[in-house]
C-alpha positions in Angstrom: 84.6 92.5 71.9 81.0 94.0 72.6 79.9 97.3 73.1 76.8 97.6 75.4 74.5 100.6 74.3 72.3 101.2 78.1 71.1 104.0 80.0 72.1 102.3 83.0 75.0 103.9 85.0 78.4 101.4 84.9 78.4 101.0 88.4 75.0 99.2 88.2 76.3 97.0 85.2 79.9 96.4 87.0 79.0 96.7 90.9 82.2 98.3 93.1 84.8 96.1 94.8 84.2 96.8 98.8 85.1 99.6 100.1 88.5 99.9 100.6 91.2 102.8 100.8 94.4 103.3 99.8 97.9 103.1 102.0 101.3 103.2 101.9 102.9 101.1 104.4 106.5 100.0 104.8 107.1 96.0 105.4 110.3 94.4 105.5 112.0 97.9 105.1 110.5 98.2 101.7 107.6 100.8 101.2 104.6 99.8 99.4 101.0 100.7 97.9 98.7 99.0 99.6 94.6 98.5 100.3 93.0 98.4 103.5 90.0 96.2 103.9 87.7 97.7 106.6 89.3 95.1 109.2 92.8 96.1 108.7 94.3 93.6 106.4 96.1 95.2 103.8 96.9 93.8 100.1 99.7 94.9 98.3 99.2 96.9 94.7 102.6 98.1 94.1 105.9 98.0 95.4 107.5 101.5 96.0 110.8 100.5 96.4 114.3 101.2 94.6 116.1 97.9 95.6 115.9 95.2 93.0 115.7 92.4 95.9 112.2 93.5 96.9 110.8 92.6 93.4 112.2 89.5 93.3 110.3 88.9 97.0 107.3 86.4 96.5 106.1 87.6 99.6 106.1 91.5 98.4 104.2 90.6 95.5 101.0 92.8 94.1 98.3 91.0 95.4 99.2 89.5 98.2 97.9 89.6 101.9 100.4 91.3 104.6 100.7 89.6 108.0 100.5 91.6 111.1 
């Protein structure tokens, strides 16, 4: 591990993922946490639901792309 002593901010050292806000949207009857790029596609960072079968879903997944 390294420690880096700067007086530069972090955000100049580590530049920001694109801007993208946060939504909960419900697919396949199962509510999620998801990101919205600026075009609409959203990405998945947690799964909201109490049924077991939605985590064992590939396709509900953190990190994955929703379709339409």
């Amino acid at each position: 591990m390294t420690i880096l002593y700067t007086p530069l901010n972090e955000h100049d050292i580590f530049p920001r993922e694109p801007e993208m806000s946060v939504v909960y949207h419900e697919h396949k009857n199962c509510p999620l946490m998801c990101r919205e790029s600026a075009d609409g596609k959203k990405q998945i960072m947690q799964v909201l639901s109490t049924d077991p079968t939605h985590y064992m879903d590939p396709s509900l997944q953190p990190g994955q792309w929703l379709d339409s």
